[in-house]
C-alpha positions in Angstrom: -55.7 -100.8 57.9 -54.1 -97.4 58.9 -53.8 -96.3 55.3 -57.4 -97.5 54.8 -58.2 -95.0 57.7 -56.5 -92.0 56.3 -57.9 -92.2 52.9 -61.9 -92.8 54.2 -60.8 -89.2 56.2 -58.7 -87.6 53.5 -60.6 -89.3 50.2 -57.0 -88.5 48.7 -54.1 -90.9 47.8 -51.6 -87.5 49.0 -52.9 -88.5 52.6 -51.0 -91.4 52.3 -47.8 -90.0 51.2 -47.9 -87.1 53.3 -46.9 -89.3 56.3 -44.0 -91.0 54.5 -42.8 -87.5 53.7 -43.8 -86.3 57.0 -41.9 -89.0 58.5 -39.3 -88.0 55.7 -39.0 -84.1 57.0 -38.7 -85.2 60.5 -35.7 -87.3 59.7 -34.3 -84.5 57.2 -34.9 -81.8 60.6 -32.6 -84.1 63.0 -30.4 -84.3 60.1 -29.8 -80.5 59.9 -30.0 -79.4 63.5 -27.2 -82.1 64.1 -25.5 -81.1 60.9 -25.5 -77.5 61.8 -24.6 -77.8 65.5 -21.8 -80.0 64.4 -20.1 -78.0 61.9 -21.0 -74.5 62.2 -22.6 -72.0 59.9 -19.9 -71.3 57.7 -19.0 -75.3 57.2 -22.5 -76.2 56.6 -22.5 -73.4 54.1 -19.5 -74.8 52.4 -21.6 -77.8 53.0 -24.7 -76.5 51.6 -22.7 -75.3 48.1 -21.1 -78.5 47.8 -25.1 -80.3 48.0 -26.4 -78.0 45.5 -24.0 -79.0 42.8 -24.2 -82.5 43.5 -27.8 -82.4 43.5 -27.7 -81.3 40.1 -26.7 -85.0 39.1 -29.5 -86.2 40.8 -31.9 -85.7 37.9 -29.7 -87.3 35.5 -31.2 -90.2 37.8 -34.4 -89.1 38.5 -35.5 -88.6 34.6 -35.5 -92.4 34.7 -38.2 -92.7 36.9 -40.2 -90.7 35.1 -39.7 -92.8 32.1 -41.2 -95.9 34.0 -43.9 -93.7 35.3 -44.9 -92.6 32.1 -44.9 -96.2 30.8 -46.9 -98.0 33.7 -49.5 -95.2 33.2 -49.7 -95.7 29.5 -50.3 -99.7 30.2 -46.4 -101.2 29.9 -46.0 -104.6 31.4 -43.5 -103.3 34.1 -41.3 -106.4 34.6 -39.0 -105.4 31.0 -40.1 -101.4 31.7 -38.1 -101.6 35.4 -35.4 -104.2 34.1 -34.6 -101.2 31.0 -35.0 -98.6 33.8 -32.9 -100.5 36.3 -29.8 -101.2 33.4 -30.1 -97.5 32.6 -29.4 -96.1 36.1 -26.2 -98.1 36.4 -24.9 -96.8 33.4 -26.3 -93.2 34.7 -24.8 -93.1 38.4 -21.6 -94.5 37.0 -21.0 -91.6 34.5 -22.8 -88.7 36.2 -20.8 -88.7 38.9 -17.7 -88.3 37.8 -19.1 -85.7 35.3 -20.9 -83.7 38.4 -17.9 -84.4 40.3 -15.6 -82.0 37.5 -18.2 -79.9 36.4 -19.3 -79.3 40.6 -15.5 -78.4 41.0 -15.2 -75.9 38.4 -18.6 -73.8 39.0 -17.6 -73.6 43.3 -14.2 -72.9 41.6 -13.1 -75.1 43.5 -10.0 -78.2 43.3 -12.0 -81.7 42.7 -12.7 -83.1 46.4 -13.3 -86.4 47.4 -16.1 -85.0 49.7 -17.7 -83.9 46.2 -17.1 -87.2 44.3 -19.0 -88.8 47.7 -22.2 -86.4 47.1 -22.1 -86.3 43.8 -22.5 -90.3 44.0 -24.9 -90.5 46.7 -27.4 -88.0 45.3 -27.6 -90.2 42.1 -27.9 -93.0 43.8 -30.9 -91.7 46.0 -32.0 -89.9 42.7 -32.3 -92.8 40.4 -33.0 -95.4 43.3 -34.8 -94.1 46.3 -36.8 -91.8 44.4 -37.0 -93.7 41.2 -38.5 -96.8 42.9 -40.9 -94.2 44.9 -42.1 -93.0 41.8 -42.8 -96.0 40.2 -45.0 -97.2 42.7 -47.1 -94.1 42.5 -47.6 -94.9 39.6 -48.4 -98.1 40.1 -50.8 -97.2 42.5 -49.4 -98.2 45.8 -49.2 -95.3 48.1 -48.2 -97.4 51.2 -44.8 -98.7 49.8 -44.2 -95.2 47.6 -44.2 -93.6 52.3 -41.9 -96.6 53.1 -39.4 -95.3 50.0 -40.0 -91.7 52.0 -39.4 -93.0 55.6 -35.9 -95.2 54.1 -34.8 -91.8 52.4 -34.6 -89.8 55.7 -33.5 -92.7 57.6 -30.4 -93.1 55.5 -30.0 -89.4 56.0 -30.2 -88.5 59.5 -28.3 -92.1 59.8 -25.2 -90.0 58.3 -25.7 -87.1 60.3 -26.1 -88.7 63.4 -22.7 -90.9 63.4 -21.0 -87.6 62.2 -22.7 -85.4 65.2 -21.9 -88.2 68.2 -18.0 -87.6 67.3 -17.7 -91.2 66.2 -15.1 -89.9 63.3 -13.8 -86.7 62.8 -16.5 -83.6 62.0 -15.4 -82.9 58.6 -17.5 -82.6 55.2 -15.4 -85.5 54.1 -16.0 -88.1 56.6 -19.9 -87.0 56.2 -19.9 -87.3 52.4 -18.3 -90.6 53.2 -21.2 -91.5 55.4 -24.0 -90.3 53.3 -22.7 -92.5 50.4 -22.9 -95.5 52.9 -26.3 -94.8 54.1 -27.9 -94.4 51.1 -26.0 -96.9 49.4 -27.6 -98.9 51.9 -31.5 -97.6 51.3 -30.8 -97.6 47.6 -29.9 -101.5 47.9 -33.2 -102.1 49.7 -35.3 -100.0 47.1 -33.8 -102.4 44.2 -34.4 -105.5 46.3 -37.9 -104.5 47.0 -38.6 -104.1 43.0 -36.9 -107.4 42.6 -39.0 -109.5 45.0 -41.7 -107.7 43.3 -41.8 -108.1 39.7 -38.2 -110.2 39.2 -36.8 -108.5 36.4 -35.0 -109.9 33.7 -31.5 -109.2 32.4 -31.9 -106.3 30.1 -30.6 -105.8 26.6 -28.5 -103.5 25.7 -30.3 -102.1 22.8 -33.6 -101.5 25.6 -31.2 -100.0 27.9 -30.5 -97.4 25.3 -34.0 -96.3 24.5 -34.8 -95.8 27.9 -31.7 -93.7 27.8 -32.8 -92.2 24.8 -36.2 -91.5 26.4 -34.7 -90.0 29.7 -33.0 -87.0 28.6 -35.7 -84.9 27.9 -36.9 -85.4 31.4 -33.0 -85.5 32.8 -32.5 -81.9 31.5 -35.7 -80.6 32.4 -35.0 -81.4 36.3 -31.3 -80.8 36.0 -32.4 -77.5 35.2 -35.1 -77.2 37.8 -32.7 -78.4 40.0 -30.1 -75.2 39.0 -33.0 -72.8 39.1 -33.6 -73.9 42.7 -30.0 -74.3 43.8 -27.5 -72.3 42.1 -28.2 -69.5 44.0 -26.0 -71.6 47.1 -23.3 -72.6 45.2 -22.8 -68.9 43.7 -22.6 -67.6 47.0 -19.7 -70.1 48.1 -18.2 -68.7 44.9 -18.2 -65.4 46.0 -16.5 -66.4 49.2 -20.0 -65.7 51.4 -20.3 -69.0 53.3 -21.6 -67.9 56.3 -24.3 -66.1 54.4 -24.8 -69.3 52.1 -25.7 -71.9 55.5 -28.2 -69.4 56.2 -29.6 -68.6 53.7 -29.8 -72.9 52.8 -30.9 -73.6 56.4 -33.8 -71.1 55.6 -34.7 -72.6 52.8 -34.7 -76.3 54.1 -37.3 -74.8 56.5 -39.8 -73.8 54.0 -39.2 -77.3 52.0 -39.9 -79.0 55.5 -43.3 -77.2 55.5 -43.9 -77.7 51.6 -44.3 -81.4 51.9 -48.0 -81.7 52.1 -47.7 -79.9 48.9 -45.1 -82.1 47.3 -47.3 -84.9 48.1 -50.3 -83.4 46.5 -48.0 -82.7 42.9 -46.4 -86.6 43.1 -50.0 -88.3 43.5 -51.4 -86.0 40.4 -48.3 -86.4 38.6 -49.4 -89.9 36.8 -52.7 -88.4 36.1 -50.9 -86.0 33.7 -50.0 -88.7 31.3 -53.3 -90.7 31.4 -55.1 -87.3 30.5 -53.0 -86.1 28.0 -52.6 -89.6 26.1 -56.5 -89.2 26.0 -57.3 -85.1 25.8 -54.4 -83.5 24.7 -53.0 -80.4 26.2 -56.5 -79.0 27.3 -57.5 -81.9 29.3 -53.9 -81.5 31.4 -55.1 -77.9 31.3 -58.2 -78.7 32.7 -56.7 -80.8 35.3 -54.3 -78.1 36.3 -57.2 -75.7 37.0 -58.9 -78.4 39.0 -55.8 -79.2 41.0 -53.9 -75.6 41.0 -56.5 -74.1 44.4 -55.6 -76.7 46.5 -52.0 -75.9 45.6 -51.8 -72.4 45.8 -53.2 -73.3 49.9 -50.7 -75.5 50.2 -48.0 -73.2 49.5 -49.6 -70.5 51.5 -49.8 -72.8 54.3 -45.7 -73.6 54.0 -44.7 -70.4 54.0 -47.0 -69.6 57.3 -46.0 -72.9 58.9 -42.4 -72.5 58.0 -42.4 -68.3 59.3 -44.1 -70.0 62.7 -41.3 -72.8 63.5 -38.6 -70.2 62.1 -37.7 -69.1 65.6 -37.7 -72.6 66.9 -35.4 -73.6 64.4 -33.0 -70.5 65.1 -32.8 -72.1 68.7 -32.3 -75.7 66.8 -29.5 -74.8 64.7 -27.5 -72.6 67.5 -26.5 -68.8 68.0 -25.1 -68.3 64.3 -28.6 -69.5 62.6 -30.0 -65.9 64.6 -31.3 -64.6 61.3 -32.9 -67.6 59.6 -36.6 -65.8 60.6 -35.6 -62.8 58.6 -34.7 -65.4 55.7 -37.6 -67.4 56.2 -40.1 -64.3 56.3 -38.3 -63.1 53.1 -38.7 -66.3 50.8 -42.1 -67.2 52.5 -44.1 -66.4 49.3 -41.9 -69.3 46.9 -43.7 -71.7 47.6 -46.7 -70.4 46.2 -44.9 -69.8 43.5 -42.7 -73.4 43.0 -46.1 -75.2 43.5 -48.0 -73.2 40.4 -44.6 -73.7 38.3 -44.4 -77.0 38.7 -48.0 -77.8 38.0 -48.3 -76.1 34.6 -44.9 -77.5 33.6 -46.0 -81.1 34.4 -49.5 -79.9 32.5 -47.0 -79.3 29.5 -45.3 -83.0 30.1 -48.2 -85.2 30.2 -49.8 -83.6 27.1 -46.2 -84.7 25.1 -44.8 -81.1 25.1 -41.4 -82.0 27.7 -38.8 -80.3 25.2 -41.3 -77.3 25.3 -40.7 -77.3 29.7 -37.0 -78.0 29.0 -36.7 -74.7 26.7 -38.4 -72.8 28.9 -36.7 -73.4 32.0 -33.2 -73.4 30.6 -34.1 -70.0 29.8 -35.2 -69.4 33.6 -31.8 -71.0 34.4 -30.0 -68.2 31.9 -32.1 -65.6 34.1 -31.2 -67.1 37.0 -27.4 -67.2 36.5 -27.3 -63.4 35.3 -29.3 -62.4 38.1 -27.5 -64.1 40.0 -24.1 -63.3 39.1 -25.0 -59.9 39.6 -27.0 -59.2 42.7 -25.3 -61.9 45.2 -22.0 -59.5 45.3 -23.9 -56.4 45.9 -26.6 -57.9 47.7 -25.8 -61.5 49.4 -28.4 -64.0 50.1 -31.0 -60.7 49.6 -29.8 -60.7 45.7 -30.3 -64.6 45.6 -33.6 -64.5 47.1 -35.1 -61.7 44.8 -33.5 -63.5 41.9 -35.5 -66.6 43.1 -39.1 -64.7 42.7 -38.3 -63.1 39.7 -37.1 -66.6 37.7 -40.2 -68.3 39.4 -42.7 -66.1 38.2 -41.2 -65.3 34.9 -40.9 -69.6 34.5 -44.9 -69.6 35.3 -45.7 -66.7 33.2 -44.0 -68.5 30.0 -45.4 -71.8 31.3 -49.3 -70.5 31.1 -49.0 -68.7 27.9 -47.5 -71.7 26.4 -49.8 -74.1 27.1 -52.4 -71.5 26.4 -51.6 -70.9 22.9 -50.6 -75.2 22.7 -54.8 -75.0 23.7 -55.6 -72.2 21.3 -54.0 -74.1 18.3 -55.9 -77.4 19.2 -58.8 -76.2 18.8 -58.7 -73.8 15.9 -57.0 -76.9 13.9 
């Protein structure tokens, strides 16, 4: 009935989701102030570098889901699509993680932790499960349970947090990575139970298990890529030994993703309309439906970066006396948004028309950018170096992104 409500006031789908990711960003909020207030700036920046590697296993994960979505939104019966999907992200979270978990050590330059290994696991986990099971009911066309898969991922996180800030076990990283791995263990069971009761998936083969395997990297390496682009920049400067620096510069940055949500709802809920257009159209209808779509997100992303410049004093009072410059960070990197929401619009233009290994090329050379830039302005600059490295690999990613799909469009129709 309530859902009912929002979209006769809304007329859009993203009304719905916005209040599971609302409800999400007020969990992931409590999370951090406790997180912060518990283990100081300079842990929660060690913290914060030890996330952004792990994350980058979460797409390994993720590009699963978007192998279901694509297949529900091209007509798949989705009992055998989700039993394939669900064989494939056991083999995934099994061998990512251990590969994240070396691979993690070596760029912080670092000795393997078991506080990694615990991340590393989790983030797959909430990857491939939490998010994987949200996406596929997108697609699927129920918004309702897609929020609930919102609401249980910032449960299980501010869960964590909260044990770790009330001094139940020692305030380390370790006992928190611990924690995390239990809580979203926990919300990644329910997500597979609720698929199960749903559409009772069979046993899959091995042989379907593969193709869906086959299918996902494409996707993988495009958001493990995505996911470097947008988080290197943390784990670089724990490298360089600037921890402080790195929590403040993250803390800054979960602010703006806080305010960004109405905008991440708006690009899920168009995602599946990618595919159904470009099966039909080609790369100028998903062109076509970027342009439609691409006003709305360029407000949304102005209204982040004002929303998140507003709260940015309350959240230096949140996050205690060390987080003192986080509206100086926030004012700084108030315009990516903007920027993040227009990339990611013309790359998932790119992916429904059947061009992903076109977005993968792309971006790994905004990664290559990134990296160099990277390498060479955080010691000189700090977080100021990461930051203008983050506008200049955004808007050179979106620049190559619409001349792409502009010449893809270009050669359609001259054939």
């Amino acid at each position: 009935m309530f859902e009912r409500l929002v979209n006769r006031l809304t007329g859009s789908p993203a009304a719905v989701l916005s209040l599971g990711l609302g409800a999400r960003a007020v969990f992931g909020a409590a999370a951090v102030v406790m997180l912060t207030r518990g283990l100081g700036i300079e842990s929660f920046g060690l913290l914060s570098g030890l996330m952004a590697v792990a994350t980058l296993g979460g797409p390994l994960a993720s590009g699963l889901g978007d192998v279901a979505v694509r297949r529900l939104s091209a007509g798949d019966e989705p009992s055998p699509t989700l039993s394939a999907v669900a064989g494939a992200a056991f083999v995934v979270i099994s061998f990512g993680s251990v590969t994240v978990w070396l691979a993690g050590s070596a760029i912080l330059g670092r000795s393997p932790s078991t506080g990694l290994f615990c991340l590393a696991v989790a983030e797959l986990m909430a990857a491939g499960l939490v998010d994987g099971v949200t996406k596929v009911w997108i697609a699927l066309g129920n918004f309702r349970i897609a929020a609930r898969q919102h609401v249980l991922y910032g449960a299980a996180r501010v869960a964590a947090a909260a044990v770790l800030f009330l001094g139940v076990f020692p305030t380390t990283l370790e006992v928190y990575a611990v924690l995390l791995l239990l809580t979203i263990g926990l919300a990644s069971a329910a997500s597979a139970i609720s698929i199960r009761r749903s559409f009772d998936p069979d046993r899959p083969g091995r042989l379907e298990v593969l193709a869906v395997l086959r299918e996902s990297r494409s996707y993988s390496l495009s958001q493990v890529t995505a996911r470097a682009q947008a988080d290197i920049d943390k784990a670089m400067l724990v490298r360089f030994s600037l921890e402080a620096e790195s929590g403040l510069y993250a803390a800054g940055y979960r602010v703006l993703s806080y305010a960004g949500l109405p905008m991440e709802a708006a690009l899920s809920a168009a995602y599946p309309k990618f595919f159904r257009i470009g099966e039909a159209e080609g790369v100028q209808g998903t062109s076509n439906l970027r342009r439609s779509i691409q006003t709305r997100i360029i407000g949304l992303g102005v209204l982040a970066g004002v929303l998140g410049v507003a709260v940015s004093p309350l959240a230096a009072i949140a996050f205690g006396s060390s987080f003192r410059g986080i509206t100086t960070v926030v004012v700084v990197l108030a315009g990516v948004p903007v920027l993040t929401g227009l990339q990611i619009l013309s790359a998932d233009a790119l992916t429904g028309a059947g061009y992903q290994m076109l977005r993968v090329r792309i971006r790994m050379l905004a990664v290559l950018v990134n990296v160099g830039l990277n390498a060479w302005l955080i010691p000189k600059f700090g977080w100021q170096g990461a930051a203008a490295t983050t506008y200049a690999t955004e808007l050179v990613n979106l620049l190559i992104l619409r001349v792409a799909a502009r010449r893809l469009a270009s050669s359609v129709r001259s054939a």
